[in-house]
C-alpha positions in Angstrom: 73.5 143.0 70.3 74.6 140.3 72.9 71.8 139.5 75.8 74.2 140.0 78.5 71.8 138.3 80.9 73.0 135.1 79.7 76.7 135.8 79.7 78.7 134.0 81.9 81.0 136.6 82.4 78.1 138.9 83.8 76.9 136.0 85.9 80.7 135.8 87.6 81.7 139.6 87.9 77.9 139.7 89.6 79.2 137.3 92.3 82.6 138.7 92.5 81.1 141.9 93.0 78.8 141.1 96.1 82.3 139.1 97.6 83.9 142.7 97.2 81.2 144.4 99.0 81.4 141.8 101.7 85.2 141.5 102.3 85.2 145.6 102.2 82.2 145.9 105.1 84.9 144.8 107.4 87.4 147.4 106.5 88.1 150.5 109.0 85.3 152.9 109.1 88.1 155.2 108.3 88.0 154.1 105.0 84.8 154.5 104.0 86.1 157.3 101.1 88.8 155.8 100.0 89.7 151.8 99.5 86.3 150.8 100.3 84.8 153.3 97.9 87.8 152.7 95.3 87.1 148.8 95.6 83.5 148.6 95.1 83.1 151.2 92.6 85.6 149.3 90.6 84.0 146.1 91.4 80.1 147.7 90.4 82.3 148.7 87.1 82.8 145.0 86.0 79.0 143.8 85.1 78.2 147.5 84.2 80.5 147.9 80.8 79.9 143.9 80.2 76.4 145.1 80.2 76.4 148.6 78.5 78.5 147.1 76.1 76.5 144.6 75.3 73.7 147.1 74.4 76.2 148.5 71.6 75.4 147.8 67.9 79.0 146.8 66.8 81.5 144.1 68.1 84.1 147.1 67.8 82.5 148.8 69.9 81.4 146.2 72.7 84.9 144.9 72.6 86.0 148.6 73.9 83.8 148.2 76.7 84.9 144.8 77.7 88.7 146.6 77.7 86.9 148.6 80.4 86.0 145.9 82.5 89.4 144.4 82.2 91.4 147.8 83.4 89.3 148.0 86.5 89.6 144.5 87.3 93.5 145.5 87.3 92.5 148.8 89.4 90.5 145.8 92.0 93.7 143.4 91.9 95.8 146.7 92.6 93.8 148.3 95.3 93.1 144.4 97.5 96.8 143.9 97.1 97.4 147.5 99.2 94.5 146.5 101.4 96.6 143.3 102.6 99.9 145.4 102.9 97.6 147.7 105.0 96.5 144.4 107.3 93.3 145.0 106.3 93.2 141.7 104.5 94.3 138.2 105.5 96.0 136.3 102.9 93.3 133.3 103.7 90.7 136.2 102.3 93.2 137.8 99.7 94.3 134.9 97.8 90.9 133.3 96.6 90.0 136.6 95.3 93.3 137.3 93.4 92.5 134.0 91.7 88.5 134.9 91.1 89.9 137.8 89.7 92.5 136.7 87.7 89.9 133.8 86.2 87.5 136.7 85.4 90.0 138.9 83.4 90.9 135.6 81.5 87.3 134.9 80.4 86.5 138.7 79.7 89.9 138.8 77.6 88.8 135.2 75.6 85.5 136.1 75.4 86.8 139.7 74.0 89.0 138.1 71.3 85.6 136.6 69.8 84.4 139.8 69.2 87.2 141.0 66.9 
């Protein structure tokens, strides 16, 4: 069992999460249900399997959980790409979170290959 307190990769999809919650509180109101939900709950789904799969009694099985976090950092890359055809992005906004997010699959992805 991994304290996942102290892992850096919780610490950083933390942060990454309140920056999606910010960037997304200036969407249109009209998408409240949609991106905005679609983002966040993506971005809330990051630290949660880092941390519910920390709690897990096997590598195995922590590692599947970390393959979790991974997919939905895709979903987030996928959805903030749509939101700046949409306009509701700037590239000066877009591009330093494609590059938080593309760090943060990396680490998950090394940090997963320990486990194995």
């Amino acid at each position: 069992m991994h304290q996942f307190k102290q892992l850096e990769i919780w610490k950083q999809s933390r942060v990454f999460c309140t920056q999606v919650y910010t960037l997304t509180s200036n969407f249109p109101n009209e998408e409240r249900f949609e991106l905005i939900n679609q983002l966040r709950r993506a971005a809330v789904s990051i630290p949660s399997n880092i941390a519910e799969g920390s709690s897990r009694k096997s590598n195995k099985d922590f590692a599947r959980f970390l393959e979790i976090a991974i997919g939905s950092a895709y979903e987030i890359e996928t959805q903030l790409l749509i939101s700046s055809d949409l306009g509701f992005i700037t590239d000066e906004n877009l591009n330093p979170l494609l590059s938080k997010i593309n760090a943060l699959t990396k680490m998950i992805y090394s940090f997963q290959i320990t486990l194995k």
